[in-house]
N, C-alpha and C positions, 0 to 999 in steps of 0.2 A: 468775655474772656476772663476778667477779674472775678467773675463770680465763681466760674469754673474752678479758678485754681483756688478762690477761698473755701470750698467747700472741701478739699483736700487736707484740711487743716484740720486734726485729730484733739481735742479741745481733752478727750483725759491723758492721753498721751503729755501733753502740755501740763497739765496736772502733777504726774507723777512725776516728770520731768524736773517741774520745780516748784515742790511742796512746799520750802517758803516762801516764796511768791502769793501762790494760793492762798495758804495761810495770810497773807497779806491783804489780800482781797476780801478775803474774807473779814477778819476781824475789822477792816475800813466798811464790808457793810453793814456791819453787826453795830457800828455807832451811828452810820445814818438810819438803823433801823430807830434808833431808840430816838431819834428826832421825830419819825413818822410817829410812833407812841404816844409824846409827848401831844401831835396836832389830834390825832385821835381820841384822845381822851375826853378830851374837851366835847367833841361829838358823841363818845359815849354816857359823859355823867348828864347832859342835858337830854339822851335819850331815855335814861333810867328814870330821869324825874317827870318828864310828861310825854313817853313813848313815842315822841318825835325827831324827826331828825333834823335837824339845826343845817340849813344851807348857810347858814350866816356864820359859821364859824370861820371860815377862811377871810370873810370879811373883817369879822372880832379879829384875825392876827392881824392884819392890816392895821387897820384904823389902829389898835394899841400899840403897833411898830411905832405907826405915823408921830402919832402924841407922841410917843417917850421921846424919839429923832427930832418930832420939832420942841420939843421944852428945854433938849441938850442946846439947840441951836438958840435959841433966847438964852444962853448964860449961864441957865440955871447947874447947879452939881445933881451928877446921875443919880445919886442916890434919892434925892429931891425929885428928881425926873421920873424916878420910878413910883414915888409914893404917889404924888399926882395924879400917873397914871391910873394907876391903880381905883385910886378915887374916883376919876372918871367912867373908869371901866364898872365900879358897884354904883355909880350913880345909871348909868345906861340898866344894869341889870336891875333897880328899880322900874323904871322907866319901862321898860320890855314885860315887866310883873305886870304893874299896874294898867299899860296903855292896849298890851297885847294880850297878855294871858288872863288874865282876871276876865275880861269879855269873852273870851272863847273857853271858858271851862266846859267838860263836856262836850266840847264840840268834835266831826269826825276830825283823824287824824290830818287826812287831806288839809282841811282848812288849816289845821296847825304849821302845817309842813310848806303852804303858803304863805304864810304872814311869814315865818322864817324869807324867803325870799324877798319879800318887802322890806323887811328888817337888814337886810344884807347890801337894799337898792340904797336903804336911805344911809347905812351906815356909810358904804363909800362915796355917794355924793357930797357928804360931810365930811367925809374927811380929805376929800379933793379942794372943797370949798375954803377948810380952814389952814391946810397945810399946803397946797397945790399940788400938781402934778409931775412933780423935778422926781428924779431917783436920790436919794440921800442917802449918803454915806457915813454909817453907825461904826463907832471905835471907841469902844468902853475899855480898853485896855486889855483884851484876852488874849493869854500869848499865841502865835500861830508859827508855822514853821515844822519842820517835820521834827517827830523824835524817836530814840530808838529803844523800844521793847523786848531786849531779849536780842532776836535774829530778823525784825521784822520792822519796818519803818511806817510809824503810821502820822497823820498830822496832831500836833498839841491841839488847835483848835477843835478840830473832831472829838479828840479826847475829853477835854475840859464840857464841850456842849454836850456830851454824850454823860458824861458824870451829874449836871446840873439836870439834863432834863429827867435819868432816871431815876433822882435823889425827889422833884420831883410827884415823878408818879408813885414812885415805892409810899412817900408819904401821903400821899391822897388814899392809893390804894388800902392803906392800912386806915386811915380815914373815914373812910365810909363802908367798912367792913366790920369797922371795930367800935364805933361810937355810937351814941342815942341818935347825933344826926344823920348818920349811916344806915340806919337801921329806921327810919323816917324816910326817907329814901327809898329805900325800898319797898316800904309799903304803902308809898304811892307810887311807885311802880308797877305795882302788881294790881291798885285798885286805890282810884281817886276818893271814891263815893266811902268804900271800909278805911280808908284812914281821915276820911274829916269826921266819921262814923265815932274812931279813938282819938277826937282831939288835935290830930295831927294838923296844922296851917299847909294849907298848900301855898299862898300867898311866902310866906317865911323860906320852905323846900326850896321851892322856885328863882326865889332870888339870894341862896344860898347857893344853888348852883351855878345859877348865871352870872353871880361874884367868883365864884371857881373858875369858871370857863374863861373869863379875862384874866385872871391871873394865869390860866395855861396859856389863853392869847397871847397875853403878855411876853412870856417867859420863850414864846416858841416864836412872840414878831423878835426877840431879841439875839436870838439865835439863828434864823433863818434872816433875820435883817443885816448882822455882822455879817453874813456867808455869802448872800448875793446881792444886797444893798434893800435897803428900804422903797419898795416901788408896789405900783398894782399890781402887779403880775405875782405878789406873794399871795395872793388869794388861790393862785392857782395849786399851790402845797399843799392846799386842803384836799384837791384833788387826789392825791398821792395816801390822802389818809383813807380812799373808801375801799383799799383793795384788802388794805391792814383791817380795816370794822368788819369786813367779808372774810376775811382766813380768823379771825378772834375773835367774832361774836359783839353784835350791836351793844348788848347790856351787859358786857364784862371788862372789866378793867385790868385783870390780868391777861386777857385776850387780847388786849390793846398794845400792850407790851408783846407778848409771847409772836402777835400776828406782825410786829413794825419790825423783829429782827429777823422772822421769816422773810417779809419785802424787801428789807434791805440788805439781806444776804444772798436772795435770790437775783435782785437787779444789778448789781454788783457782779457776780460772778457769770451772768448770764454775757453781760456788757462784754465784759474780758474775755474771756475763753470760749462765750457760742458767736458772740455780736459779730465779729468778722467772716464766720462760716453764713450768717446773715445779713451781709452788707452793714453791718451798724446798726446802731442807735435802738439796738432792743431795750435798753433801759426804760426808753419811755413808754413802752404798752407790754413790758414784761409780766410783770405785775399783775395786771388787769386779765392778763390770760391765766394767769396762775391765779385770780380769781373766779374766771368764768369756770374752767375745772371745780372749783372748791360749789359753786353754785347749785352744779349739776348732782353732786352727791352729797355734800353737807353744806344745805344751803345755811342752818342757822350757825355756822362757824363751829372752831375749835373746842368755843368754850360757851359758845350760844346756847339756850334754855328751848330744846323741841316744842313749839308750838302745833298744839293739836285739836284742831275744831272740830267740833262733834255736831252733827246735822241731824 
């Protein structure tokens, strides 16, 4: 009977009704979009540099939450916390050069995209081992609380995380578009074998990316760990990144962007205005239909590179 009469419920009607409201919803998912960007990214510059896709990223936010939350917790000042971090995070990405990729050069994809998974087993049993298994509670001083925009009430937090992570990608993105290591990047991207051909280190690429990707780790366990606490279950946000890599294209960066504020303006308004005509809680597989659509007709995303084999 509840469904009955929720399906009564005229969701643009509601819209038109109260366009700042909407407006409201919106612009609130247009800053969890750029959160999704941010864990995406990380996924995308490690696909660009050895055409694999990194299971181990939502792991990497984790474990670099964990550290920065346990180093705050021994005493130390955040700032301290974070350089640390951070250190850890480019010693790992040696570590993953050396132990994992340098052995599998040339090897298929598949096998790549495994060791990622092992990489991801052993990062969290590490970081279970060295930090435990409690939820922890991160407070770096960001202000939170709502604030008001004009006519429209959104949260400071949302704001401030949504400014940092797109501040960010905008600098990466300009980063490996525009630099000699950018442009290294890419062409082993395009071809392992023609850039050790020109000199290029793959060794050097490799762990200049996997040094980037903890810094996103970093930046995105710091912000998704102020938001819902420091716990396992933040591996699961990585989740929420593959709908964004599917609407923006695995090896684009501006796709990674363009695609988190389609997902998070899509889940957001879906939530609000359709979630009730569907008993709730579309937010959680909203997404993921809105990328099974994108699959069916532009499987290589918005801003993805047509792949075309010739037999």
């Amino acid at each position: 009977m509840h469904f009955l009469y929720s399906i009564t419920i005229d969701p643009f009607a509601q819209i038109i009704a109260a366009p700042d409201f909407f407006l409201e919803v919106l612009v609130g998912g247009l800053l969890t979009g750029v959160m999704y960007s941010l864990v995406a990214l990380g996924f995308v510059l490690i696909y660009k540099a050895s055409g694999v896709f990194n299971f181990a990223q939502g792991t990497m936010v984790l474990f670099a939450a964990l550290t920065f939350v346990g180093l705050i917790e021994l005493k130390l000042p955040i700032w301290l916390a974070a350089v640390l971090t951070m250190a850890v995070m480019t010693a790992f990405a040696f570590a993953v050069e050396r132990l994992v990729l340098r052995p599998l050069v040339n090897q298929a994809e598949i096998i790549l995209f495994m060791s990622t998974i092992g990489i991801g087993f052993v990062l969290e049993g590490l970081g279970q081992m060295l930090w435990g298994g409690d939820v922890h509670t991160l407070d770096i001083g960001l202000p939170s609380g709502p604030i008001k925009l004009g006519f429209i009430t959104i949260s400071k937090f949302d704001l401030v995380a949504a400014v940092v992570a797109g501040l960010l990608v905008t600098v990466l993105a300009i980063f490996f578009q525009r630099t000699r290591i950018g442009r290294a990047l890419r062409a082993v991207a395009d071809d392992h074998q023609a850039a050790l051909s020109v000199g290029i280190s793959l060794k050097q690429i490799w762990v200049i990316v996997w040094t980037t990707s903890g810094l996103v780790a970093l930046v995105a366990g710091i912000m998704w760990g102020t938001s819902l606490g420091v716990q396992f279950s933040l591996t699961l946000v990585a989740l929420k990144a593959l709908p964004v890599l599917i609407l923006g294209g695995f090896t684009s960066v501006p796709g990674a962007i363009v695609g988190g504020l389609i997902v998070g303006a899509v889940e957001k308004i879906g939530e609000v205005f359709w979630g009730p005509a569907l008993g709730g809680a579309i937010e959680d597989w909203l997404a993921y239909m809105l990328a099974l659509v994108f699959l069916l007709f532009r499987p290589q995303g918005l801003f993805g590179e047509r792949i075309i084999e010739r037999v």
